[in-house]
C-alpha positions as CSV (number, residue, x, y, z in Angstrom):
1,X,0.0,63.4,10.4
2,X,3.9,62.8,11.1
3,X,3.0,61.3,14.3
4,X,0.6,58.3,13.5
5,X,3.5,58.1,10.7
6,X,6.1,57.8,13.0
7,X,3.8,55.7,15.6
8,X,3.7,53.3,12.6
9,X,7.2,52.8,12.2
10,X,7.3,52.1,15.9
11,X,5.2,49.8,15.5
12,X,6.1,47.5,12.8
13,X,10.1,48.2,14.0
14,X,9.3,45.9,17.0
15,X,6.7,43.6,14.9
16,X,9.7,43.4,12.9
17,X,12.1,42.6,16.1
18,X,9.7,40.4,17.7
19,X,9.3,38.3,14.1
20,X,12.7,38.2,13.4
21,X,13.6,36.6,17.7
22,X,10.6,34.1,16.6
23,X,12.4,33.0,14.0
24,X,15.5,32.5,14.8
25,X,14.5,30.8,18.3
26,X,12.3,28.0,15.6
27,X,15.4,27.7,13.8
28,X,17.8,27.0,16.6
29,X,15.6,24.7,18.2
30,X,15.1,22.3,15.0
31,X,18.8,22.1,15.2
32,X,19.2,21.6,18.4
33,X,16.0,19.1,18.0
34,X,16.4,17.3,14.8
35,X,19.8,17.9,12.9
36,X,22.5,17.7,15.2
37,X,21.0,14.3,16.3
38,X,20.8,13.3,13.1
39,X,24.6,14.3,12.3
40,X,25.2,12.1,15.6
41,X,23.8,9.2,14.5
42,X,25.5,9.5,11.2
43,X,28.7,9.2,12.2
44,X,28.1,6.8,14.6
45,X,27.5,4.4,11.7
46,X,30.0,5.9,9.7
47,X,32.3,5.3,12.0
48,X,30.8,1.8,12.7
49,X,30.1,0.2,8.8
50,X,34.4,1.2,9.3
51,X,34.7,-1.9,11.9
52,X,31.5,-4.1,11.3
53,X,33.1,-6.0,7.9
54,X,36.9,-6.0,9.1
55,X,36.8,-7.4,12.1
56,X,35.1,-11.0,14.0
57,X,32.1,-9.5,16.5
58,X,34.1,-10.7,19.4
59,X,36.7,-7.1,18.6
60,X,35.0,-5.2,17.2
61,X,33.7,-3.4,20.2
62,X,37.5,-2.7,21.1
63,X,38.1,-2.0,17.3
64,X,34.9,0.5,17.2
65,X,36.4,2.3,20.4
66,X,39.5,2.5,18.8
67,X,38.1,4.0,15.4
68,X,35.7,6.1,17.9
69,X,38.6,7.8,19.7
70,X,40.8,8.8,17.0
71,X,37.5,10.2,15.2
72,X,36.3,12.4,18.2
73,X,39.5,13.8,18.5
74,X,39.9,14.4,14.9
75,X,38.5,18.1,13.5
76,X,36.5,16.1,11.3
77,X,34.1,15.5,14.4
78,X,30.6,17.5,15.5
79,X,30.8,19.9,18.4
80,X,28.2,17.4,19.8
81,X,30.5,14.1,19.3
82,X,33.4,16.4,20.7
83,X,31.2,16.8,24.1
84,X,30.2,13.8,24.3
85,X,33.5,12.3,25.5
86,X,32.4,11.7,29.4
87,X,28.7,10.5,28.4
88,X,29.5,8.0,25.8
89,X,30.1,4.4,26.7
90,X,29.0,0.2,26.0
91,X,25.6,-0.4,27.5
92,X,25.8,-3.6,26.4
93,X,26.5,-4.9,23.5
94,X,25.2,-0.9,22.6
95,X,27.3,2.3,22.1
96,X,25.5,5.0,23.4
97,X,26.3,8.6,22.7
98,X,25.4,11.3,25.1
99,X,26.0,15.1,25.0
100,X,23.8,18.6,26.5
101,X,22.8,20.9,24.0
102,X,20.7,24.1,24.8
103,X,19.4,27.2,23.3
104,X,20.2,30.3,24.7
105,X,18.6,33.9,23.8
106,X,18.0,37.0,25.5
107,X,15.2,37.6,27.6
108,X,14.2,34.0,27.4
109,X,14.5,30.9,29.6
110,X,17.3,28.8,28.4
111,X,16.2,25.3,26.8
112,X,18.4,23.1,27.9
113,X,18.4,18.6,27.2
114,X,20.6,16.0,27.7
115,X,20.7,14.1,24.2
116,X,21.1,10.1,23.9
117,X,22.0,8.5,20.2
118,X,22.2,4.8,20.5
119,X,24.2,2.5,17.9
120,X,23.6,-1.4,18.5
121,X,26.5,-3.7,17.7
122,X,25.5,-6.6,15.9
């Protein structure tokens, strides 16, 4: 009787583990999917609505690069803005953000995507 007892524990202790992995790779990878973007994109505008009524359209590109700087090397910034500093550039009269994100767990192939967040400069 103690064994099929202690089978069961077995048992639901690596249901358990395997649930628990499951769940934490789902989380991860709507971050990695869906919020960080987001938080991107947000302060892109927040940094742009900081340029776009003070300045003539001809500056503020130079203005926005300005405000862009002092804000990714601020602590205020995202991991993801912070990395983004050699894949970030005028495409255009469009800013375009670009940074890697991954997610990495044990005994799993590591998701890894370059993301792009685009802000147009009208």
């Amino acid at each position: 009787m103690l064994e099929i007892l202690s089978r069961r524990n077995n048992l639901y202790a690596i249901i358990l583990a395997v649930a628990v992995l499951l769940i934490s790779v789902a989380v991860k990878y709507i971050i990695v999917l869906f919020s960080t973007p987001a938080k991107v994109q947000g302060e892109l505008n927040e940094v742009y609505e900081e340029v776009e009524n003070n300045y003539p359209l001809s500056r503020r590109p130079a203005e926005f690069l300005i405000v862009w700087g002092e804000y990714r090397d601020s602590d205020e910034c995202s991991n993801a803005v912070y990395q983004s500093v050699f894949g970030s550039g005028f495409e255009g009269n469009m800013y375009v953000v670009s940074y890697p994100d991954s997610i990495e767990f044990p005994g799993l192939p590591t998701f890894r995507r370059q993301f792009r967040i685009e802000k147009l400069m009208d």
